[in-house]
C-alpha positions as CSV (number, residue, x, y, z in Angstrom):
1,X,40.3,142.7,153.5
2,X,38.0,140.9,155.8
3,X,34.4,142.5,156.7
4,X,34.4,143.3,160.4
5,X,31.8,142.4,162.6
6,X,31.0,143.8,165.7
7,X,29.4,142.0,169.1
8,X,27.1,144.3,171.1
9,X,25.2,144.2,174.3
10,X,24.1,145.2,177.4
11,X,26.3,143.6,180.4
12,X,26.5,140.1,181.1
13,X,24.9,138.5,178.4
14,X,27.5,136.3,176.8
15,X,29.5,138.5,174.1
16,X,32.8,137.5,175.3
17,X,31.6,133.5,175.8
18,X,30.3,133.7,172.0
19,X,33.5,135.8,170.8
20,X,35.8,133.1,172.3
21,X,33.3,130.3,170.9
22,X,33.6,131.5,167.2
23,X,37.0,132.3,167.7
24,X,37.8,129.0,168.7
25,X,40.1,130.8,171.1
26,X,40.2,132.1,174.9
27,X,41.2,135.7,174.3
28,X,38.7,136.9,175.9
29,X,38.1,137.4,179.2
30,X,35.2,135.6,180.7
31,X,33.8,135.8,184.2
32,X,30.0,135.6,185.4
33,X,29.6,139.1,186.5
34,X,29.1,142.0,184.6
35,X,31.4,144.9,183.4
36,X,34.5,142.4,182.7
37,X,34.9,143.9,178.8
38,X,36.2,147.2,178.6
39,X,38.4,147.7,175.2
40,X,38.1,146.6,172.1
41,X,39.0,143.1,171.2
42,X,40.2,141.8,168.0
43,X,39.8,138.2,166.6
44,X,39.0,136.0,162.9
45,X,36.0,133.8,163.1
46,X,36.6,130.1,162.2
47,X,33.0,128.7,162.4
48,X,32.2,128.4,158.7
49,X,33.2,129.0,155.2
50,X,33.6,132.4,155.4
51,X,36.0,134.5,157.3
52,X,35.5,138.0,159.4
53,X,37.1,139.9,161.9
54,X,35.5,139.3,165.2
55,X,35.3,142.2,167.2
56,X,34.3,141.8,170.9
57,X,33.0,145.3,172.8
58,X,32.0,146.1,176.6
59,X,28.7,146.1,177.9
60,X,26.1,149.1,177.2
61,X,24.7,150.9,180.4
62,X,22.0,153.6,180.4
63,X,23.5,156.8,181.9
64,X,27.0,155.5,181.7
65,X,29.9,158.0,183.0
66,X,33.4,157.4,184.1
67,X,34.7,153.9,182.8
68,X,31.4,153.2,181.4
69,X,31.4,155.8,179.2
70,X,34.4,155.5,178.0
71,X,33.5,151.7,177.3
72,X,30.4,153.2,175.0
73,X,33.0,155.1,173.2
74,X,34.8,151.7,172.1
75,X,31.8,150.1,171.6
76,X,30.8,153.0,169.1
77,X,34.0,153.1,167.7
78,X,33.4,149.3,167.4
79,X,30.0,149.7,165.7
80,X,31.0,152.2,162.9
81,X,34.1,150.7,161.7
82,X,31.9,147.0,160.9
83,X,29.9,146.1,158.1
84,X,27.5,143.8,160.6
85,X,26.4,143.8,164.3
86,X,25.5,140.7,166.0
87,X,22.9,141.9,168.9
88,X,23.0,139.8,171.4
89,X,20.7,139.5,174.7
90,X,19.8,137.0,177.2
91,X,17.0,134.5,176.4
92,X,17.3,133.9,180.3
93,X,16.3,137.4,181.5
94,X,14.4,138.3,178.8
95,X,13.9,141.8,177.2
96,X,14.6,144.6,178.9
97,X,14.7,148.2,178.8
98,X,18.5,148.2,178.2
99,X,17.8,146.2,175.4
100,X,15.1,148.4,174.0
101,X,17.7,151.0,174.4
102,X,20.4,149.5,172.5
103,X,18.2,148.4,169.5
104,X,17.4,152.2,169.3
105,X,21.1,153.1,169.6
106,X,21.5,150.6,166.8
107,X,19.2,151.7,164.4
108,X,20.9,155.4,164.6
109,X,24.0,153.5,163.1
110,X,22.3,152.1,160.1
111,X,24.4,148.8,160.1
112,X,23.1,145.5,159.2
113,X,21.6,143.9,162.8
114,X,21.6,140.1,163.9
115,X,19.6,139.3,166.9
116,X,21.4,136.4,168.8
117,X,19.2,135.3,171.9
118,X,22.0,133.3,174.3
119,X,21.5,131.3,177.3
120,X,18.9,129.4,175.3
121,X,20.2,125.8,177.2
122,X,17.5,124.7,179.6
123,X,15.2,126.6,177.8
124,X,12.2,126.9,175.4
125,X,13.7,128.9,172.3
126,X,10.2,129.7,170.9
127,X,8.9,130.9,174.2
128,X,11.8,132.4,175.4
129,X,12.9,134.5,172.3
130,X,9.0,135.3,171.6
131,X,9.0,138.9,173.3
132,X,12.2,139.9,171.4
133,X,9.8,140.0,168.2
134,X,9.6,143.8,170.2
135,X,12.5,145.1,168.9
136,X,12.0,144.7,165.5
137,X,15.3,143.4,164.4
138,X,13.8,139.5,163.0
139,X,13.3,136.6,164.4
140,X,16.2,136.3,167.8
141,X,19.0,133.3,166.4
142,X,19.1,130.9,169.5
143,X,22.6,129.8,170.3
144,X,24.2,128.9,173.5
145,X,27.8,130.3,173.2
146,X,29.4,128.7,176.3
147,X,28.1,124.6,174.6
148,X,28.8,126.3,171.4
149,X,25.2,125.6,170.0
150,X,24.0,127.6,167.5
151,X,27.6,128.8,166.0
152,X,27.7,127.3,162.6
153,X,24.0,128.4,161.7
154,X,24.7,131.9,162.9
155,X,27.9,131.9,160.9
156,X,25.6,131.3,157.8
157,X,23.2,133.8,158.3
158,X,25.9,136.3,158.7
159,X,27.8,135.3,155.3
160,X,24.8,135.9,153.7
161,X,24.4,139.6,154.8
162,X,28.2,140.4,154.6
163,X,29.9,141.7,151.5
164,X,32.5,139.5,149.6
165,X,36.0,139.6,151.0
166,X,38.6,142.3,149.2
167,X,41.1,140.7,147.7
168,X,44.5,142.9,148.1
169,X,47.3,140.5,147.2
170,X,47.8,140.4,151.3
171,X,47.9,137.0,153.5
172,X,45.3,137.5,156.4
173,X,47.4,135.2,158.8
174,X,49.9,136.4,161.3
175,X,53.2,137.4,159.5
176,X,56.2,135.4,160.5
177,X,58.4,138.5,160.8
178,X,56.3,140.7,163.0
179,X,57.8,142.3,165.9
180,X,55.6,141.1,168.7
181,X,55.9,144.1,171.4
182,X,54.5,143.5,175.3
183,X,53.5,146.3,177.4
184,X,53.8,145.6,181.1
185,X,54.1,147.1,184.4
186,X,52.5,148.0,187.7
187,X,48.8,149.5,187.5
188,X,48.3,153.4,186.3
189,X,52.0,153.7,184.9
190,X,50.8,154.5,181.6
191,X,50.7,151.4,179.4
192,X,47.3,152.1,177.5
193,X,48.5,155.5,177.3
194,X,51.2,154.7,175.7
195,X,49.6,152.3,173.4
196,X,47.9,154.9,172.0
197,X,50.7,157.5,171.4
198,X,52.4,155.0,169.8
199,X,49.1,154.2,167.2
200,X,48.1,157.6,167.0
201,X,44.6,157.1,168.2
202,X,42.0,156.1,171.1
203,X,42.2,152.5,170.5
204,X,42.8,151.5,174.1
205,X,41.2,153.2,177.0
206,X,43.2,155.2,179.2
207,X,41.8,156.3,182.7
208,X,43.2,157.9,186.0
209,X,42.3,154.5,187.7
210,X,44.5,151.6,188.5
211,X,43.2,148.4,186.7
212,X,41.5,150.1,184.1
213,X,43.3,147.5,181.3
214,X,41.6,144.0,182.2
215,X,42.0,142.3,178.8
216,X,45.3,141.9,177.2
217,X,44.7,143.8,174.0
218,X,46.7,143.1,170.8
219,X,46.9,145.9,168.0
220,X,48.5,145.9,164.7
221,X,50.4,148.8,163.2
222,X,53.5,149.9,161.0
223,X,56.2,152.0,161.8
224,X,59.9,152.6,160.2
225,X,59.3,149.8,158.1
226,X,59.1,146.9,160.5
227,X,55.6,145.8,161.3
228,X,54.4,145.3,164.8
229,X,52.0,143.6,167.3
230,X,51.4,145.6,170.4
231,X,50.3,144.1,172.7
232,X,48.8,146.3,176.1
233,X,48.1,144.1,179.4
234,X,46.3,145.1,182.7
235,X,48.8,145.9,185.6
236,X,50.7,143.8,187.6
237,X,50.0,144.0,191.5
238,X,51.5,141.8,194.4
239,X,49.9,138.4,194.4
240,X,48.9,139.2,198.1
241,X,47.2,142.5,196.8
242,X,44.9,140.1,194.0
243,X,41.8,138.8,195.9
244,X,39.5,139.6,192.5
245,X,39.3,136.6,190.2
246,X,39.5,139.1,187.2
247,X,42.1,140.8,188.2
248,X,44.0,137.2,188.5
249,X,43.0,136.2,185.2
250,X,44.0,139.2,183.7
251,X,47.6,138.7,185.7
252,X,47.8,135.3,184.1
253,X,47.0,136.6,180.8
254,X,50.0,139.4,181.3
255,X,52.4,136.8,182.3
256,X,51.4,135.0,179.1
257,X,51.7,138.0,177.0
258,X,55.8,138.1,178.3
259,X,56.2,134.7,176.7
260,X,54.8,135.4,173.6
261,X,56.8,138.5,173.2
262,X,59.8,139.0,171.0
263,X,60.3,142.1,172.8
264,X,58.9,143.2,176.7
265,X,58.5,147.0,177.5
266,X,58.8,147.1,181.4
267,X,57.0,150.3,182.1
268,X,57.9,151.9,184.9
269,X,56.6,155.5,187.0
270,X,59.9,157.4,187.3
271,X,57.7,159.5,190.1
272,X,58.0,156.3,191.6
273,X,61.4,154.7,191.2
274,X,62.3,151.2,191.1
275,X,59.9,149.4,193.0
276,X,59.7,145.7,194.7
277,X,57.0,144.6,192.2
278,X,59.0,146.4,189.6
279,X,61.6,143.6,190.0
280,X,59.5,141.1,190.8
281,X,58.2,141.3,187.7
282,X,61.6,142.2,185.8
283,X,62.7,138.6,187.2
284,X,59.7,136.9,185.1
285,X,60.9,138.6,182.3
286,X,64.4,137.2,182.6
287,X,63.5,134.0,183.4
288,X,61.4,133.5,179.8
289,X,64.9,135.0,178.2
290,X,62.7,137.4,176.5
291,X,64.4,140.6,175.0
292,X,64.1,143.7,177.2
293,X,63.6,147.5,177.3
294,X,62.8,149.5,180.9
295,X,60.6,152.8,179.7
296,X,60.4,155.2,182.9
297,X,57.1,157.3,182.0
298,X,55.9,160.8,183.6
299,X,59.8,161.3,183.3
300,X,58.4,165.1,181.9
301,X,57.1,165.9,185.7
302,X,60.3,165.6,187.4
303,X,62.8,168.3,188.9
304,X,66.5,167.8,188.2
305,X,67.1,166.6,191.7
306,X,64.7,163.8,191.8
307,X,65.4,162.7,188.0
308,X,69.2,162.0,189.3
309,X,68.0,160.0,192.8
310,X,66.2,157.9,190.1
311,X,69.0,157.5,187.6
312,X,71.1,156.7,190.5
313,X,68.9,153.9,192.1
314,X,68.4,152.4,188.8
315,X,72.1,152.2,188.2
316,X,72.8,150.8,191.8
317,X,69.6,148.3,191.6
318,X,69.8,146.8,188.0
319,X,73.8,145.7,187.7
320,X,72.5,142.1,186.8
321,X,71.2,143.5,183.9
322,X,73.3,145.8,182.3
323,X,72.6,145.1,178.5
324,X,68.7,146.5,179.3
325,X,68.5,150.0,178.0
326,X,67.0,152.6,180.0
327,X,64.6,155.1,177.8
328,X,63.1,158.1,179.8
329,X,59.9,159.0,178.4
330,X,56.3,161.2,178.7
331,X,53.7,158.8,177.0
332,X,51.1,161.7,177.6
333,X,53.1,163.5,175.6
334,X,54.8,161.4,173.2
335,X,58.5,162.7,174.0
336,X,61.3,159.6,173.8
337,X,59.6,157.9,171.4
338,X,61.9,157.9,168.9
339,X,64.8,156.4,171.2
340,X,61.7,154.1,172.4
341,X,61.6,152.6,168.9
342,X,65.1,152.5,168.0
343,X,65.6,150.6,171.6
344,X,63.0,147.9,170.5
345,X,64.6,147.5,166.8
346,X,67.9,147.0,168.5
347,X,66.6,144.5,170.8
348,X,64.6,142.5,168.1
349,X,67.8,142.7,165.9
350,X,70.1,141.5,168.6
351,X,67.5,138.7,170.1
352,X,66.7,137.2,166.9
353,X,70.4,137.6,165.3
354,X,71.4,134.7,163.0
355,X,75.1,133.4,164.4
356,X,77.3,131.5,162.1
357,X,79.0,127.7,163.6
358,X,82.5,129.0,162.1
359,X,82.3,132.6,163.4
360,X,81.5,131.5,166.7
361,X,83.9,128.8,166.8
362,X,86.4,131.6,166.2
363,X,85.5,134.2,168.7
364,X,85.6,130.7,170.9
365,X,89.0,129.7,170.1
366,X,90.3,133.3,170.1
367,X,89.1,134.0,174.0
368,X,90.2,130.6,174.9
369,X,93.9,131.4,173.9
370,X,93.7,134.5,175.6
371,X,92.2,133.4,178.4
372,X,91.9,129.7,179.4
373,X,89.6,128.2,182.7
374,X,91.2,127.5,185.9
375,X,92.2,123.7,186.4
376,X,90.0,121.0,187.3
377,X,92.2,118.0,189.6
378,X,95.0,118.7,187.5
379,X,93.6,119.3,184.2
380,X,92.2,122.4,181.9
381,X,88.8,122.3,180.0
382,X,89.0,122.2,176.5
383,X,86.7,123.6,174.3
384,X,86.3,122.6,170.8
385,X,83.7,124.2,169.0
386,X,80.4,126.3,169.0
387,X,77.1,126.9,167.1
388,X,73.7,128.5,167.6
389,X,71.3,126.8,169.3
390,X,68.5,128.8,168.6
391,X,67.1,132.8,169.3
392,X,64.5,134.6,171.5
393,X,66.9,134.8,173.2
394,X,69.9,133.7,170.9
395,X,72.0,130.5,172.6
396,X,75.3,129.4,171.6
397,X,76.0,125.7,172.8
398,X,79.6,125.2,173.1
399,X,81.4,121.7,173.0
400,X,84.5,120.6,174.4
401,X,86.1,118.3,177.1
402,X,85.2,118.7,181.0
403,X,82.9,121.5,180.9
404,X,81.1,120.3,184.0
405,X,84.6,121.8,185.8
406,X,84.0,125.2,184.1
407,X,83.2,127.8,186.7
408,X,79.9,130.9,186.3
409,X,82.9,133.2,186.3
410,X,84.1,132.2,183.0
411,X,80.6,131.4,181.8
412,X,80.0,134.8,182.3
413,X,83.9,135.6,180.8
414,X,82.6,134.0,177.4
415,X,79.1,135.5,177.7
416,X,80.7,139.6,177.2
417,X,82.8,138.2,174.1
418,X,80.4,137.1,172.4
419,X,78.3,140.2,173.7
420,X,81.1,142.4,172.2
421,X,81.6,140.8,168.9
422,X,78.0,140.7,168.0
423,X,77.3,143.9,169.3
424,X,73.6,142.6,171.1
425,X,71.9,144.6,173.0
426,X,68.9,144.6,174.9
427,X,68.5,140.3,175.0
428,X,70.3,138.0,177.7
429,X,72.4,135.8,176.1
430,X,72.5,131.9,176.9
431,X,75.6,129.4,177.0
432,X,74.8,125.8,177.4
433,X,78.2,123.7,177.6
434,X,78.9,119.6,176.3
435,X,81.3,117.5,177.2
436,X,82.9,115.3,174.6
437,X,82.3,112.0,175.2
438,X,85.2,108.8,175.3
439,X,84.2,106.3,173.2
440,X,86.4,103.6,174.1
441,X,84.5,104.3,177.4
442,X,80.7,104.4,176.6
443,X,81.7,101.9,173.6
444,X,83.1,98.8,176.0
445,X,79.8,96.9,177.3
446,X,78.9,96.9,173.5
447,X,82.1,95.0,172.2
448,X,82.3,91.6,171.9
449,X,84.0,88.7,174.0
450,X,86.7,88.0,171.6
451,X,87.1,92.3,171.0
452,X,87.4,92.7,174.9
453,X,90.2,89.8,175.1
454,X,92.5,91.2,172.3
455,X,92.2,94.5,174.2
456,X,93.4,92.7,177.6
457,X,96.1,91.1,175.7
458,X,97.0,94.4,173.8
459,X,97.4,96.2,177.4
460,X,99.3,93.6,178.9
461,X,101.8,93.9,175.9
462,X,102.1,97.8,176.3
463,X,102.8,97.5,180.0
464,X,105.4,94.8,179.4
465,X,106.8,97.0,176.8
466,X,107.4,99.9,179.3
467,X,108.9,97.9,182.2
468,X,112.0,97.5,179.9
């Protein structure tokens, strides 16, 4: 296993700028005001020879209640689980009394401790760093995270402190066959919250205030067999309703999230119902194909009465997606999430299904005898053959002559027999159509003078040949 190291400091000093620059990614989120870190976020270091686990934690406030408390619980959390802390602080504002704070905090833990002054471009490192000799933590490591100065020597010093890597027979990189699970939804329907049901722990925070979730938050876990990467994202308001940059970036990031999913979990509050948003965003999620399952949370809280209006606006409301299952759910209290998981599994299974070129052409032929495509200036498409043109979501390109003519209605026709005989569930289902070319037709400006006059004479003999 890798050693974990943890990035702590007080607000708005770089830890998400230096987490993305030894990253070499933009997970994070970055903005130039403080407080825009709130969970937990994972990440492997690539600066260097030697590999860790990146761990990237909200800012540290004295006196911190609410959501700022709850951030000092991740970033504890953070802290205890690492086998190094990388301290960083401003070389810009100097040391302050937050920082004197922290660096008490910090020896509590008894974990190794780097000092990393940032913000040292434009500056004097040796005169800006100097007073930092307070603390008692070494001599400050100057690095400017947002040029990427300072990362490779910084790397180096923090091999040298970490233990040697575990070796347990396991690849570290990304597994081809995880199940890569997206959370979304409106704010405050219960997306961290069930994030954590469903890993048994605190790992995301989970707040009675709408944008609490500002990073899109990726966590690994096991269940039934079939590994997974959750993946919990802030909530999705009207684009009217975003004036805060973070809040856009972390929309952008949500939307990004849907195309990397194998599988989307469209949360919604069944308090609520079906809301415009809700389907606003239901529509992004159909337009990346991705496989789909609609949780209603807070379903616990209802009286019979209101649970039917739901169920009945839901039916009336989502006809043009019938193959989504509907899963009625408490995430506070963890009931329906067994039919939550066996949803998923049948959505992975049925988006990622492996369709053979001679079963398909079979179901083809079989629904094309039974039921062939209205005519097209006096003739009937024909179709030929069919094969897989690739998953996530599965497509079946079928190939045959005048498929232009063919109308939705029997696109859609083909679309349920090939729903029916593989039994999918949960994933739309593409058909892309080709038409056959005539090659005689496309061949004729390639033939030669003396090829194009035997084929004048050749026509001139079959006409002749029918006059008498």
């Amino acid at each position: 296993m890798l050693p974990v190291v943890a990035i702590v400091g007080r607000p708005n000093v770089g830890k998400s700028t230096l987490f993305n620059a030894l990253t070499r990614t933009r997970d994070a989120l970055v903005a130039d005001m403080p407080g825009v870190t709130r969970d937990r976020q994972y990440g492997i270091s690539n600066v260097g020879d030697r590999p860790c686990v990146l761990v990237d934690t909200g800012g540290l406030v004295a006196k911190a209640e609410g959501i700022d408390y709850l951030t000092a619980v991740q970033v504890h959390q953070a802290i205890e689980e690492s086998q190094l802390v990388l301290f960083v602080v401003s070389a810009r504002d100097g040391l302050t009394l937050e920082d004197q704070e922290i660096a008490r905090l910090l020896r509590e833990h008894n974990r190794p401790v780097l000092l990393v002054g940032n913000k040292i471009d434009g500056t004097n490192p040796d005169i800006a760093l100097a007073e930092f000799a307070m603390l008692g933590m070494g001599p400050a490591l100057a690095v400017a995270a947002s040029h990427r100065q300072g990362m490779t020597n910084l790397m180096e010093e923090a091999a040298e402190i970490l233990p040697p890597v575990e070796e347990d027979g396991e690849a570290e990189e990304e597994d081809k066959d995880r199940l890569r699970l997206t959370i979304v939804g409106r704010p405050n329907v219960g997306k961290s919250t069930l994030v954590n049901r469903m890993l048994g722990e605190e790992r995301v925070m989970a707040f009675d205030l709408p944008g609490t979730t500002r990073d899109t938050i990726s966590t690994f876990m096991e269940q039934g067999g079939i590994k997974y990467e959750l993946i919990d994202t802030a909530g999705v308001r009207r684009r009217a309703r975003v004036t805060d940059m973070v809040e856009k970036f972390s929309v952008i990031k949500a939307l990004q999230a849907i195309n990397r999913a194998h599988v989307v979990v469209l949360m919604l509050d069944a308090t609520e119902g079906l809301t415009d948003q809700d389907t606003t965003l239901l529509g992004h999620i159909l337009q990346q194909g991705r496989a789909l399952v609609i949780a209603m949370n807070k379903w616990d809280g209802m009286e019979e009465y209101d649970r039917k209006q739901v169920l009945s606006e839901m039916d009336r409301r989502l006809q043009y997606v019938p193959w989504a299952r509907q899963i009625r759910l408490s995430a506070l209290h963890g009931s329906g999430l067994k039919e939550l998981y066996k949803a998923v599994k049948e959505a992975w299974r049925s988006a990622t299904i492996d369709m053979p070129t001679p079963e398909l052409t079979r179901v083809l032929l079989k629904a094309f005898e039974a039921h062939q495509p209205p005519m097209s200036q006096g003739r009937t498409p024909r179709l030929r053959f069919a094969h897989a043109g690739g998953n996530c979501p599965p497509r079946i390109i079928i190939h045959g002559n005048r498929t232009d003519a063919i109308p939705a209605s029997y696109k859609r026709y083909l679309e349920n027999v090939f729903i029916r005989h593989f039994k999918l569930r949960g994933t739309p289902l593409q058909i892309d159509f080709r038409s056959g070319s005539n090659p005689f037709k496309d061949n004729k400006n390639k033939l030669t003078p003396r090829q194009l006059a035997k084929r004048k004479r050749l026509k001139k003999f079959t006409k002749s040949k029918s006059r008498k």
